[in-house]
RODO-2510 file (C-alpha; in nm, 4 decimals, decimal comma):
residues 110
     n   res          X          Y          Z
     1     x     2,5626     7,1670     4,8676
     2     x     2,6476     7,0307     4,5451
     3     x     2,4186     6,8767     4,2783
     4     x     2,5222     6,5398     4,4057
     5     x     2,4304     6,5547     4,7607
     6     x     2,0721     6,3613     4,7612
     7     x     1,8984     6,3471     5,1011
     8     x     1,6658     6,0455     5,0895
     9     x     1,5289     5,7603     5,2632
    10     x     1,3273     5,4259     5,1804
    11     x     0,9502     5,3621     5,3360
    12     x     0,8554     5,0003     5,3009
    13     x     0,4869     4,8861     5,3415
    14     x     0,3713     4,5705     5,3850
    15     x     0,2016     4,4265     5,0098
    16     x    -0,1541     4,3956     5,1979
    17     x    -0,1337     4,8047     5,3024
    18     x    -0,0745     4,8705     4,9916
    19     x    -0,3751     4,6987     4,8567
    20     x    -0,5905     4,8326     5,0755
    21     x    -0,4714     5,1993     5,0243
    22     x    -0,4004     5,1878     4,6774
    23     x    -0,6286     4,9430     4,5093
    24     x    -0,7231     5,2223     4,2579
    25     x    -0,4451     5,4378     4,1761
    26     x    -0,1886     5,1065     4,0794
    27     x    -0,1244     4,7499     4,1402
    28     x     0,2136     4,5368     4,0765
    29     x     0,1148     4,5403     3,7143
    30     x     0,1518     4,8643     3,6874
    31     x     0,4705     4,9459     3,8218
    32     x     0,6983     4,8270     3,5735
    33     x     0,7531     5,2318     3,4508
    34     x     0,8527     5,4390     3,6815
    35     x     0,8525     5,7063     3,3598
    36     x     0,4453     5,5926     3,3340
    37     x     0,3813     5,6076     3,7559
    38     x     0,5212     5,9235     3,7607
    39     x     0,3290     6,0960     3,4428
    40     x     0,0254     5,9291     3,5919
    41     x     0,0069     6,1082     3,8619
    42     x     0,0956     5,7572     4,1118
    43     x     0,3809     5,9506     4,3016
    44     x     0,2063     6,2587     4,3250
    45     x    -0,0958     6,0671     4,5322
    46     x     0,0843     5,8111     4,7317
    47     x     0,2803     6,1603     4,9024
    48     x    -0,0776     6,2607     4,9195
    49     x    -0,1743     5,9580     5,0527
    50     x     0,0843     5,8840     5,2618
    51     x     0,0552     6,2861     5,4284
    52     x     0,3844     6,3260     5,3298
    53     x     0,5346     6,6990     5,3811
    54     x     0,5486     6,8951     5,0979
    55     x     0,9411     6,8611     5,0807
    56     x     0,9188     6,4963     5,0466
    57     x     0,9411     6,3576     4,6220
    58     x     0,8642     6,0445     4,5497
    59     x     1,0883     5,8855     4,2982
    60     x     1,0153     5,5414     4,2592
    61     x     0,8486     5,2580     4,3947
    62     x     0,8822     4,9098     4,3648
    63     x     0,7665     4,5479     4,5217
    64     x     1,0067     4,3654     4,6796
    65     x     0,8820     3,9734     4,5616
    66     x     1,0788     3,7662     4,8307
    67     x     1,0247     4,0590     5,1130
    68     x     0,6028     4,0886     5,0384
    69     x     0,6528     4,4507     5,0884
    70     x     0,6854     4,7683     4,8436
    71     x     0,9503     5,0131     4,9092
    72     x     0,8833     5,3970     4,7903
    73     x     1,2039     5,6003     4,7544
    74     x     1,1447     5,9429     4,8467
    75     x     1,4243     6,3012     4,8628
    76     x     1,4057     6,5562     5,0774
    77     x     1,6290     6,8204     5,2489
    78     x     1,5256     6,7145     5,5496
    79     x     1,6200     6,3402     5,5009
    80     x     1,9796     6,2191     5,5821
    81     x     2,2378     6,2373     5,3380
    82     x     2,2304     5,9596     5,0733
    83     x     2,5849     5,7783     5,0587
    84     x     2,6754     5,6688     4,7729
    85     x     2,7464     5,2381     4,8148
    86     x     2,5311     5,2552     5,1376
    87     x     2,1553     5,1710     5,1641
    88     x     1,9183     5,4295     5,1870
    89     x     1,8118     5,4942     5,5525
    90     x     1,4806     5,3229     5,6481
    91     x     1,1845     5,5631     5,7092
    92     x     0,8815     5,5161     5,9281
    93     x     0,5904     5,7334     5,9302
    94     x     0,3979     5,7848     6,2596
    95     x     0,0397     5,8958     6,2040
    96     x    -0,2804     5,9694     6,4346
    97     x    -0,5966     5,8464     6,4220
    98     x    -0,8258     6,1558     6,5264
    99     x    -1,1351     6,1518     6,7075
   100     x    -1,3233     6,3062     6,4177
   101     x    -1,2038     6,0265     6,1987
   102     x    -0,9330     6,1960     6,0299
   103     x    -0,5639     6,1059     5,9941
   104     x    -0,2379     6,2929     6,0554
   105     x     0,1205     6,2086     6,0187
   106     x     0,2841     6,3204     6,3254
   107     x     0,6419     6,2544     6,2437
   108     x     0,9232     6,0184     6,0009
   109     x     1,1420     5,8788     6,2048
   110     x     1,4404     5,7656     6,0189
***
């Protein structure tokens, strides 16, 4: 695999999730650096947040005005291969609500 092949995919949240899971780490005032999010700590805990596997890195994230929702840009080895022209595939987390109250992701569908 060469240095260019990127395996990624997008995961887009609707603007009132994000509120309600994120309300302290950033807000849409805050992500006009991904440089700052990133040295901040921000990508590190939406993957925590978010369950995401260990092989997953977060690389940016940004609000989509007109769409209401915020799309996080993640790479992995186990995502498709990014084509270069083509839109990232879209990614959507499954999780579990456990009877002990915790959560798990269960699988990324992409």
């Amino acid at each position: 695999m060469s240095e260019q092949e990127l395996h990624g995919g997008v995961i887009h949240l609707a603007d009132s999730l994000i509120r309600e899971m994120f309300a302290d780490v950033f807000t849409i005032d805050a992500t006009d650096t991904q440089g700052v999010l990133r040295d901040k700590g921000v990508f590190t805990e939406v993957q925590k947040r978010l369950l995401l596997p260990e092989s997953y890195q977060v690389h940016y994230i940004f609000y989509e005005w007109m769409l209401r929702q915020w799309s996080i840009i993640v790479e992995s080895p186990d995502l498709p291969l990014a084509i270069e022209g083509q839109e990232l595939p879209r990614l959507t987390p499954w999780y579990q609500s456990n009877e002990d109250g915790s959560t798990q992701l269960v699988r990324i569908e992409s």
